[in-house]
N, C-alpha and C positions, 0 to 999 in steps of 0.2 A: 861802143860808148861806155865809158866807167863813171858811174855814177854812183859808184861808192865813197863815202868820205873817206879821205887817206887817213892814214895813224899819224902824227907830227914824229919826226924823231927827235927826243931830248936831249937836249944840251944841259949839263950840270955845272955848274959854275960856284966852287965852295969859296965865301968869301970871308969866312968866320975870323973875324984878329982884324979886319981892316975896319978900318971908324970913316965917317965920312968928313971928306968929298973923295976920297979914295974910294968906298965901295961905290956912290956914284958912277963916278969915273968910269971904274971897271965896268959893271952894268951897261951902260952909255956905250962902250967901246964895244965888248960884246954883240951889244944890240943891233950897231952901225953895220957889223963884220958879217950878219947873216940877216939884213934887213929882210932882201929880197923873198930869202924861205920862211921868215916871220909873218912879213905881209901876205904871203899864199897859201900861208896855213901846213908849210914844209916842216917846219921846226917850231919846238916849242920850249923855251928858255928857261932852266931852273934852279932859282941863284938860293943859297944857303949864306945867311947870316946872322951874326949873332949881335948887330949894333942896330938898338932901337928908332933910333933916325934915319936908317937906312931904310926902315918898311915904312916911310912916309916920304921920304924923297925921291928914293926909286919910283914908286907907284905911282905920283906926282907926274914924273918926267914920263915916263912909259906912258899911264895916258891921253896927255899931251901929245903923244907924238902918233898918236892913233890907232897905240896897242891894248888888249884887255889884258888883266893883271889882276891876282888873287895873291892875299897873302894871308897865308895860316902861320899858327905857334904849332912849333913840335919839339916836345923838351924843351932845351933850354935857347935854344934855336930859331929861326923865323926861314919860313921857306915863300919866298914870292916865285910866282909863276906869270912868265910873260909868254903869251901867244897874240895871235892873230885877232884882228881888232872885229867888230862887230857890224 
């Protein structure tokens, strides 16, 4: 029996130059394409952008949809992290 927690593996997704409903979109589409290993704690999603409405509508639709989501500033940057929901 493995009763160890697995490591997720990252998915990086730079989305820096798109504005929204574009970096949405992407997000969205992304998220759809590896639901299954998000939901199971397989993968864990990590979008880089630099459009300030995107760390509020992204984060928005992600937990919504039943996933946990952080999002920090780094530089001039925003890094949202979507994983596996709670």
């Amino acid at each position: 029996m493995d009763s160890e927690p697995k490591t997720p593996q990252v998915l990086e997704f730079d989305i820096r130059g798109q504005i929204c409903p574009a970096s949405l979109l992407i997000a969205l589409k992304e998220m759809n394409s590896c639901k299954d290993q998000l939901r199971n704690g397989e993968v864990q999603l990590v979008i880089k952008t630099d459009n300030r409405d995107a760390t509020i509508t992204i984060p928005d639709a992600v937990e919504n949809m039943g996933y946990a989501v952080n999002v920090q500033r780094v530089d001039d940057y925003y890094v949202i992290v979507v994983e596996q929901g709670h």
